[in-house]
VEXRO-803509 format. One record per residue (C-alpha): x, y, z. Coordinates in steps of 0.25 Angstrom, whole numbers, plus 5000, padded with zeros to 4 digits. Example, Ala and Ser with C-alpha at 12.3 -4.5 7.8 and 13.67 -1.06 7.14 Angstrom:
BEGIN
r east=5049	north=4982	up=5031
r east=5055	north=4996	up=5029
# end
This chain:
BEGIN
r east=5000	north=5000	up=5000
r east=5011	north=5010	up=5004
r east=5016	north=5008	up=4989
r east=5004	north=5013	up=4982
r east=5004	north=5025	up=4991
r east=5018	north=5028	up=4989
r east=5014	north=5028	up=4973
r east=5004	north=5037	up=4975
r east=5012	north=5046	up=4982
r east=5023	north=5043	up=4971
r east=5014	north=5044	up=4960
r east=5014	north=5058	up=4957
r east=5028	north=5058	up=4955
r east=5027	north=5045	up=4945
r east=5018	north=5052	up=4938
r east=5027	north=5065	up=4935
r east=5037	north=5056	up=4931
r east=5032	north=5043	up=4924
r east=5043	north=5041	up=4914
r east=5054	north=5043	up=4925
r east=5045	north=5032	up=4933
r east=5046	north=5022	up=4923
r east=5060	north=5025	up=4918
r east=5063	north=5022	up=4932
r east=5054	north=5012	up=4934
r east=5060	north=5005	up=4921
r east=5073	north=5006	up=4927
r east=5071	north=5000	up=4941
r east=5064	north=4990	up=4935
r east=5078	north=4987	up=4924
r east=5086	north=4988	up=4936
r east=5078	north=4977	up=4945
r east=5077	north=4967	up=4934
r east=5093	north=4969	up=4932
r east=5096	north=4967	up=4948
r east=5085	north=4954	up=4946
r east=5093	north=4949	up=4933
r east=5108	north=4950	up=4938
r east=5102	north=4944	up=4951
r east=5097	north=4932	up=4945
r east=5105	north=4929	up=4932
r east=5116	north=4919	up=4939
r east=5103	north=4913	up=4944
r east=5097	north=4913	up=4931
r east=5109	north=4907	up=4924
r east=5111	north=4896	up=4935
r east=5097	north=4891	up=4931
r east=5098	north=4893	up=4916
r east=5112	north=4884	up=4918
r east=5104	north=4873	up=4926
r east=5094	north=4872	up=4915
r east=5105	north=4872	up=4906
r east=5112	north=4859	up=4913
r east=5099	north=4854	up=4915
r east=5094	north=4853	up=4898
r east=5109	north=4850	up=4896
r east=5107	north=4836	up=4906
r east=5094	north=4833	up=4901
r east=5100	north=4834	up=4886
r east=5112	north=4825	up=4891
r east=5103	north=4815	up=4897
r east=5094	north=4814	up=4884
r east=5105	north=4812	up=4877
r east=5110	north=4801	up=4884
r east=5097	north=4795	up=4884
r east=5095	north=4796	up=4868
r east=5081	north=4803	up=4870
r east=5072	north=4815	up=4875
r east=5062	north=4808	up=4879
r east=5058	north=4809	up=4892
r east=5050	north=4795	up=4891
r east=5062	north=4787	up=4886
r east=5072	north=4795	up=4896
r east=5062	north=4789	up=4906
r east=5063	north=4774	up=4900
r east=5078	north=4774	up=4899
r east=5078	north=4778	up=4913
r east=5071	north=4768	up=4920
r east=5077	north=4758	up=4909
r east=5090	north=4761	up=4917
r east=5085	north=4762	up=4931
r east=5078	north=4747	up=4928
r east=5093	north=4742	up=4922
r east=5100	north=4750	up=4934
r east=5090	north=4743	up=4945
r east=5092	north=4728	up=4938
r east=5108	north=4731	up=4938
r east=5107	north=4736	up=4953
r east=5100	north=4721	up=4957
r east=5108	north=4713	up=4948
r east=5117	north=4704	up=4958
r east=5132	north=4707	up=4956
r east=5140	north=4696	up=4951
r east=5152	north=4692	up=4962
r east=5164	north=4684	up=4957
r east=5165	north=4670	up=4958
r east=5175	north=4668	up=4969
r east=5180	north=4653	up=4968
# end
């Protein structure tokens, strides 16, 4: 409440000078986006790199894998996991010792 009072108050000033209001305003507003952008831009570039390694793993993993598909990526998978889990219970032959 105390705002809109205090631009009541102001507003006879504003109104004299409206160009010099918005050229500031303009200003102020430029000067505040570039504190926000130089604030944030090694936080921005941090993320862009994460994404970057993140499509370049995905890229390395469909290549390796020889498809895009979601579904075969999914087959192959658990194709593994089945030949991982039989190897893992397989008895391990022990030398003969005689």
């Amino acid at each position: 409440m105390e705002l809109i009072e205090r631009l009541q108050i102001e507003w006879a000033v504003v109104s004299q000078a409206p160009f010099t209001f918005a050229v500031f305003a303009v200003l102020m507003l430029g000067a505040a986006f570039g504190v926000a952008r130089l604030l944030y831009a090694s936080r921005i570039d941090s993320l862009k790199e994460r994404i970057q390694l993140r499509d370049d793993q995905l890229a390395d993993i469909r290549r390796k894998a020889g498809t895009d598909s979601p579904e075969e990526l999914a087959s192959k998978i658990d194709d593994l996991e089945r030949r991982v889990g039989a190897a893992e219970s397989a008895p391990i032959p022990t030398p003969n010792s005689g």
